[in-house]
C-alpha positions in Angstrom: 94.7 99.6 124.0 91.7 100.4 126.0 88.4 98.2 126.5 86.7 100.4 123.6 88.2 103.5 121.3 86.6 106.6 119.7 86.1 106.5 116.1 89.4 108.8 115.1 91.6 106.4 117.4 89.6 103.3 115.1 90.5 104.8 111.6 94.2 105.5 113.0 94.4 101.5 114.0 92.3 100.2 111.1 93.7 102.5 108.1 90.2 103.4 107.1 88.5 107.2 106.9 86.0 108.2 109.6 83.6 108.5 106.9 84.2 105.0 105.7 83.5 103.6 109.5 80.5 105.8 109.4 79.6 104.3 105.6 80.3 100.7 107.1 77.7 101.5 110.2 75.0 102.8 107.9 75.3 99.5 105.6 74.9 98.1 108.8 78.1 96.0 107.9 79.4 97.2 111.3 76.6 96.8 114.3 76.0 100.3 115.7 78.0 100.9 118.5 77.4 102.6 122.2 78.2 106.4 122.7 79.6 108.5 125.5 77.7 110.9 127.0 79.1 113.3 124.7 78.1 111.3 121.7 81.4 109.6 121.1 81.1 106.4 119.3 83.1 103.8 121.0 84.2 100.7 119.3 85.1 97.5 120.7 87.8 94.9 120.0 85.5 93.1 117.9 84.6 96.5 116.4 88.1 96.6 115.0 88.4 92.9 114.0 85.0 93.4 111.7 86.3 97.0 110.0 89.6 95.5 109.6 88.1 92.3 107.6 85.9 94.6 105.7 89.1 96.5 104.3 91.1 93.1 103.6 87.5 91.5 101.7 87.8 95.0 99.6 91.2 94.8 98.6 90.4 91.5 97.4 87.8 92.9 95.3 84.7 91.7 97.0 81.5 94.1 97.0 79.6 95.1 100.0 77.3 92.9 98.7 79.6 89.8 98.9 81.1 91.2 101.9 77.7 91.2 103.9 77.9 87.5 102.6 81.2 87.1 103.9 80.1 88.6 107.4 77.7 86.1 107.5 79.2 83.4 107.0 81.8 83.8 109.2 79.6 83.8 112.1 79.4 79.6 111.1 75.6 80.2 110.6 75.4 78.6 107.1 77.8 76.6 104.6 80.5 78.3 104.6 83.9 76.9 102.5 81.3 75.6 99.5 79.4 79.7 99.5 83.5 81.3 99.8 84.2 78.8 97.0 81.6 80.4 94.6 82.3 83.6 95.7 85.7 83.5 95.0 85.5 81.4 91.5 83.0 84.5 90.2 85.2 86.8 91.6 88.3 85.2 89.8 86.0 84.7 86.9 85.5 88.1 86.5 89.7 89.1 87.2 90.3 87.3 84.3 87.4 88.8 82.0 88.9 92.0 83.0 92.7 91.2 82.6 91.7 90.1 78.7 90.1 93.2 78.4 93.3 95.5 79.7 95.0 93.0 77.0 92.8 94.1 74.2 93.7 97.6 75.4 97.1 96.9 76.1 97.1 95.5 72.4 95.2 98.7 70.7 97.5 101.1 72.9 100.9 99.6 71.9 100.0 99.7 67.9 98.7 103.5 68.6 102.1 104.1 69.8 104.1 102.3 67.5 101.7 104.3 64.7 102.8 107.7 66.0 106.8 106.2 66.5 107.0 105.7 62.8 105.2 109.2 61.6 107.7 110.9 64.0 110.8 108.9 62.4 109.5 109.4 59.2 109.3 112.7 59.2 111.0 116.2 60.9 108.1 118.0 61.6 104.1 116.9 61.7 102.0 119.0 60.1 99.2 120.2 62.2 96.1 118.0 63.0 97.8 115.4 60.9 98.5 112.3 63.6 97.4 108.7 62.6 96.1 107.6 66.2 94.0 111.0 65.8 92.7 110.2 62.7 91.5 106.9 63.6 89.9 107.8 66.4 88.3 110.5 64.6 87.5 108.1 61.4 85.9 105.6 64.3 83.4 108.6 65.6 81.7 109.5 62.3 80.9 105.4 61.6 
């Protein structure tokens, strides 16, 4: 690998879209890099090392917000295991608001199913707008 890359060589080696690199210089999430005299951006080592922790942070669900954070602290200029704590307990916090959520859904979708199951068994042919997960969603509109 050479001292510095172009920016399609950087997506290749990082898994990330030009545009995102691009997106991630704008936020400023990525320091602005030097250019060839064509107008190449060229990307460093450390370049790659940032972008690559930026695309692990987001698989773990942090923001660009938090990630900034993250970016931040990393540099050692600050508390840094109590401020990743926090981040991390509101980030789980908000996991498991979501998983009870997809519950309640999972819960709502299941009985649907098992409504439309039974009018199928029960009998050979439906007649034509008559389906009981229809008609409840319908009966829940005009509330």
């Amino acid at each position: 690998m050479n001292q510095t890359l172009k920016i399609g060589e950087v997506a290749k080696t990082t898994g990330l879209s030009i545009d995102a690199i691009r997106f991630y210089q704008r936020e400023r999430l990525v320091r602005q890099t030097a250019r060839t005299e064509g107008g190449f951006r060229l990307f460093s080592l450390g370049d790659i090392q940032t972008l690559r922790f930026i695309r692990k942070a987001q698989e773990l669900g942090f923001s660009l917000s938090d990630i900034r954070q993250l970016l931040y602290l990393e540099t050692g200029k600050g508390e840094t295991c109590s401020h990743v704590r926090d981040l991390l307990e509101q980030k789980l916090a908000a996991v498991r608001g979501k998983i009870g959520e997809l519950k309640k859904l999972e819960g709502k979708l299941k009985l649907g199913l098992r409504k439309c199951k039974q009018e199928l068994e029960s009998k050979l042919e439906c007649r034509d707008g008559h389906c009981p997960v229809l008609e409840e969603i319908r009966h829940a509109v005009e509330k």
